[in-house]
Structures are given as structure tokens and as C-alpha cells.
Backbone as CSV, one residue per row, in Angstrom:
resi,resn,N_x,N_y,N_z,CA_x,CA_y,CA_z,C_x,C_y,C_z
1,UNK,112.213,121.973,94.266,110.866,122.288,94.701,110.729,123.794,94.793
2,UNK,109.343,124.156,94.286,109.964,125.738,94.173,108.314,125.899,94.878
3,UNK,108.642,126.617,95.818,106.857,127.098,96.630,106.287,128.618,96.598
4,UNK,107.460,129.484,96.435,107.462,130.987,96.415,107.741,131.309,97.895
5,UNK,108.025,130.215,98.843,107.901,130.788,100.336,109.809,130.475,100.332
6,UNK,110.283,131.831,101.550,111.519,131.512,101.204,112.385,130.735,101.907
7,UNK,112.904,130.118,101.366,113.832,128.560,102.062,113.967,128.508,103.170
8,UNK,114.074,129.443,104.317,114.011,128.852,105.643,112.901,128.685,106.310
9,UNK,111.303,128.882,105.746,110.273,128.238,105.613,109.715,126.767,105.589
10,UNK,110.305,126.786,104.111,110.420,125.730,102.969,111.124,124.378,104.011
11,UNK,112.202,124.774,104.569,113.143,123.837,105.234,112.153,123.707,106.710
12,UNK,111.686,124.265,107.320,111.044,124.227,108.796,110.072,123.339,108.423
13,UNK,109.205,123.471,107.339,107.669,122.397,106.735,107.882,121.475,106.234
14,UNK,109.166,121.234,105.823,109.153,119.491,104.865,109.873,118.630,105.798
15,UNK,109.643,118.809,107.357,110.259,117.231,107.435,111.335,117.033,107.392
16,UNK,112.339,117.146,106.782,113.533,116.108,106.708,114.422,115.984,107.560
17,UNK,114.277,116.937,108.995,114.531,116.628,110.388,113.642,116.298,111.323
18,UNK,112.992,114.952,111.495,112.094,114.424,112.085,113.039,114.134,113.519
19,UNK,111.944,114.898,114.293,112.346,114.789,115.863,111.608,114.124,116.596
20,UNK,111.488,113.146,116.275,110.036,111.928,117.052,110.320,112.324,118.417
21,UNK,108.675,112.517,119.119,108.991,112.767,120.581,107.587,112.676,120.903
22,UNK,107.529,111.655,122.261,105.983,111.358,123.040,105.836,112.432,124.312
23,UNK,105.430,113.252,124.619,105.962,113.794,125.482,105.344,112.972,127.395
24,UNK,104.429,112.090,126.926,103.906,110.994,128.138,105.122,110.000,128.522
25,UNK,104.915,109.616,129.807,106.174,108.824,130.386,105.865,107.100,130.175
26,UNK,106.812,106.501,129.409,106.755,105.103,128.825,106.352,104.240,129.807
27,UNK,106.688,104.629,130.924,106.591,103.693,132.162,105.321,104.078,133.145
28,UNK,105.181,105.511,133.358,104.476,105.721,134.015,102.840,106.115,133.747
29,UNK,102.705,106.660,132.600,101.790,106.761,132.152,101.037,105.884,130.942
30,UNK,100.595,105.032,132.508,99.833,104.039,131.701,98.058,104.009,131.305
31,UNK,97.874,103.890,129.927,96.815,104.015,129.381,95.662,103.027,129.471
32,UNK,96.214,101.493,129.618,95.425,100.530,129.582,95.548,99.718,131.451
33,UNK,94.682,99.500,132.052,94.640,99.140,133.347,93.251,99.149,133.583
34,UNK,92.611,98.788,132.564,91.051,98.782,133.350,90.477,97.549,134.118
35,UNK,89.842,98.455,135.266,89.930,97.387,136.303,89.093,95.968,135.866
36,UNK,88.408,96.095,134.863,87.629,94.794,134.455,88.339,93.594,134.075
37,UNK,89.571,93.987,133.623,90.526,93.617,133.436,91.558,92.466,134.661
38,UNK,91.306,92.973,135.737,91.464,92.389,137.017,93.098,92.770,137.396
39,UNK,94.162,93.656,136.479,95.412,93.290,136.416,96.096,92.638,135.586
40,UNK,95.157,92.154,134.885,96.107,90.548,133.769,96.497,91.563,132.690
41,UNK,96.175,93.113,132.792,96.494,93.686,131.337,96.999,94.936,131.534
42,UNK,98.394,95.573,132.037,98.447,97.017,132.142,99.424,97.454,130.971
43,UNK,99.366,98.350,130.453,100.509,98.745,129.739,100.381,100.351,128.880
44,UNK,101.601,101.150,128.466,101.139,101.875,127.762,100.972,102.029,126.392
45,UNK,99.772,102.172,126.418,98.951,100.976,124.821,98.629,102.592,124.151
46,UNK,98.576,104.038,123.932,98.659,104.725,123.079,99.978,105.893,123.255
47,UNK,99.902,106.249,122.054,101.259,107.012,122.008,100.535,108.216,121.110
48,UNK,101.368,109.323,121.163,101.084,110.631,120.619,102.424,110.787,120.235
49,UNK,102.901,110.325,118.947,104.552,110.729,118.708,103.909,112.295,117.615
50,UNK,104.909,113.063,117.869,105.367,114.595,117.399,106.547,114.659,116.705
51,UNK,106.515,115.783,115.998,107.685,115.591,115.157,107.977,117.817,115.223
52,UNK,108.943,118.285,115.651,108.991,120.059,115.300,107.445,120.544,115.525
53,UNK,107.151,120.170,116.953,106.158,120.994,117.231,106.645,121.154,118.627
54,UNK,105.969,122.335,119.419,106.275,122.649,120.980,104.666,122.558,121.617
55,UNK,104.539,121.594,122.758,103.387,121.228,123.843,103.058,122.373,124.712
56,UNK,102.319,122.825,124.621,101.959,123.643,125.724,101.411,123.218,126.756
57,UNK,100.270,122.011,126.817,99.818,121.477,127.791,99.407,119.850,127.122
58,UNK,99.489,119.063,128.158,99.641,117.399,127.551,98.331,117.271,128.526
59,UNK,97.749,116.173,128.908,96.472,115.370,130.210,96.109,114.127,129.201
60,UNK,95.695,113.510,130.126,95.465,112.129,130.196,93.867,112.202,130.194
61,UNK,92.968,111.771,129.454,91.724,111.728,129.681,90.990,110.053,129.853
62,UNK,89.674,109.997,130.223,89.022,108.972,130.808,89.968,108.187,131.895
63,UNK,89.608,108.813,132.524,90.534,108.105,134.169,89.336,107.491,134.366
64,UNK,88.175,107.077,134.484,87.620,106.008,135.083,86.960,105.049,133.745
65,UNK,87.545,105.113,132.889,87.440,103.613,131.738,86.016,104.044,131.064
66,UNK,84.793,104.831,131.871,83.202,104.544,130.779,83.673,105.142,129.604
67,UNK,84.649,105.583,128.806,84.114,106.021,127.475,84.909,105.003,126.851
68,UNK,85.793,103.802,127.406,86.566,103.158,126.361,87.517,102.322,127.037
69,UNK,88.089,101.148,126.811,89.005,100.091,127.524,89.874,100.862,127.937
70,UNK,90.741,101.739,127.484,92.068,102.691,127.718,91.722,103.998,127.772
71,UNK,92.410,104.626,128.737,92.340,106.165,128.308,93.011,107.142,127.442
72,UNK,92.491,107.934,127.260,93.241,108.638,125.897,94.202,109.474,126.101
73,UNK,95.069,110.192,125.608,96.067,111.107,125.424,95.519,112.382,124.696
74,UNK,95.889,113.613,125.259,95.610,114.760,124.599,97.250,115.784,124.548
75,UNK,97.292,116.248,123.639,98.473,117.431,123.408,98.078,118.624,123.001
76,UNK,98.333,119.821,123.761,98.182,121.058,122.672,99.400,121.360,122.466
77,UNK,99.341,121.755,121.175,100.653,122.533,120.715,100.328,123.678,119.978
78,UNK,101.302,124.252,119.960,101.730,125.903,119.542,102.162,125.614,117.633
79,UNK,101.360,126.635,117.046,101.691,126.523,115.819,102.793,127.219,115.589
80,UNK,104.271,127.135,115.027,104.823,127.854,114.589,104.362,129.335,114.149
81,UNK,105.040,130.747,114.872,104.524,132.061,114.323,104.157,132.105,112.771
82,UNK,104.669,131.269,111.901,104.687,131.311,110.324,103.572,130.938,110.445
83,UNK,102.890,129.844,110.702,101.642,129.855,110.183,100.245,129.689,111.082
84,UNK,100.681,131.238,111.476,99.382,131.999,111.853,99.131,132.790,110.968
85,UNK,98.236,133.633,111.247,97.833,134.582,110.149,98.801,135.752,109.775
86,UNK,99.004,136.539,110.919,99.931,137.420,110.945,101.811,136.850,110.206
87,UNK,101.884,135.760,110.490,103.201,134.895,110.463,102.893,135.165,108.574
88,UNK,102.025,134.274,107.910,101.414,134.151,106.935,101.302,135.517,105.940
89,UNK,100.874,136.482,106.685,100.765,138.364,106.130,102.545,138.096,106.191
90,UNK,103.584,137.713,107.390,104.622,138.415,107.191,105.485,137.689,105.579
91,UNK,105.037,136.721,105.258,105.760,136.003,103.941,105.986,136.758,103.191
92,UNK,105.081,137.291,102.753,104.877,138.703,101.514,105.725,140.075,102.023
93,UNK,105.957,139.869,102.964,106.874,141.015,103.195,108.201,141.010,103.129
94,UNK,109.335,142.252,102.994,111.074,141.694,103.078,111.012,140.750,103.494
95,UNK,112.360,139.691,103.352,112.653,139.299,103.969,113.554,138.983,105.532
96,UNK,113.939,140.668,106.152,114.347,140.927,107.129,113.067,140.524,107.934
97,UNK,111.916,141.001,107.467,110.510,141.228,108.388,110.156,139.493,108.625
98,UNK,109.866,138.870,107.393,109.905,137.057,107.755,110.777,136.427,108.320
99,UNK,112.246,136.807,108.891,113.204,136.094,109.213,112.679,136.574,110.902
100,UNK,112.090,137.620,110.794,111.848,137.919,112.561,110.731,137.021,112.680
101,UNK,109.838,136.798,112.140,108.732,136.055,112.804,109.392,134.234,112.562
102,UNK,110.513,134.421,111.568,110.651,132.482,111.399,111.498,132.690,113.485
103,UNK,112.362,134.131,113.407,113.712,133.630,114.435,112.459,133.367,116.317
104,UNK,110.894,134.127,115.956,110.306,134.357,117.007,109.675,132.567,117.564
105,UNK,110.002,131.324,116.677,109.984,130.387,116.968,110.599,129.961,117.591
């Protein structure tokens, strides 16, 4: 595979170390419990799996059920320095200068 970006790039974007990770608690953070429900139904019914990304902030949204049977899951995450803009300007440059913004991950 040839991209022009240089291999320790190349290796960070394709995947082939998939780090599955939910960062919500299996047990505790439960999504489905709406009270219409009476109890006959709790469980955690959505998942947000990730793979080589870092969370900066996770929350739980619709705590009182009007927008939907379950509540939802939210994640922010941090884009790798590479692909921001600046990260992106550093490709084209040495490669001493791209290895600082891949090592600033």
C-alpha cells in the first residue's frame, strides 16, 4: 500500500491493532430502565465501542426517557495531533519534524 504518508502514520490509521474499548460501566450504566416499563426491562442496551482513540469527556444523555425508550451515550474524543491541520502541514515536512507531532500523541 503506498499513500505518500510515512509508515508510522500509515501504521497508526489502518487498524490492524484494534483496541475495542466502551469507556461506560457494563453494569452500572444503565441505558434502558424506563419507568413505563414498570422494572420488567433494565439493562445496558447501547454501547459506544472505540478503537485508538483517547475520551476526553463521556455523559449519559436523556435521563428522564421524553426523547426516546433509552438514553443515549455521548463521547468526545481527541483527534490524533496528525490529523489536525497543523499535524497534516507537519507530513510535508522532514521527517524528524512529523515524528514530533506522531511522538506528541
Amino acid at each position: 500500500f503506498r499513500s505518500g504518508l510515512p509508515p508510522k502514520y500509515v501504521e497508526m490509521l489502518s487498524n490492524n491493532e484494534l483496541k475495542l474499548f466502551d469507556v461506560f460501566d457494563k453494569l452500572k450504566d444503565i441505558t434502558l430502565d424506563n419507568p413505563a416499563y414498570k422494572g420488567y426491562v433494565t439493562a445496558k442496551l447501547d454501547w459506544l465501542i472505540l478503537s485508538n482513540l483517547m475520551v476526553s469527556a463521556s455523559s449519559i444523555g436523556n435521563q428522564n426517557y421524553k426523547l426516546s425508550d433509552h438514553k443515549y451515550l455521548v463521547n468526545e474524543v481527541l483527534l490524533p495531533p496528525f490529523l489536525s491541520p497543523n499535524g497534516i502541514a507537519a507530513l510535508g515536512e522532514s521527517p524528524l519534524e512529523a515524528d514530533s507531532v506522531l511522538e506528541a500523541y
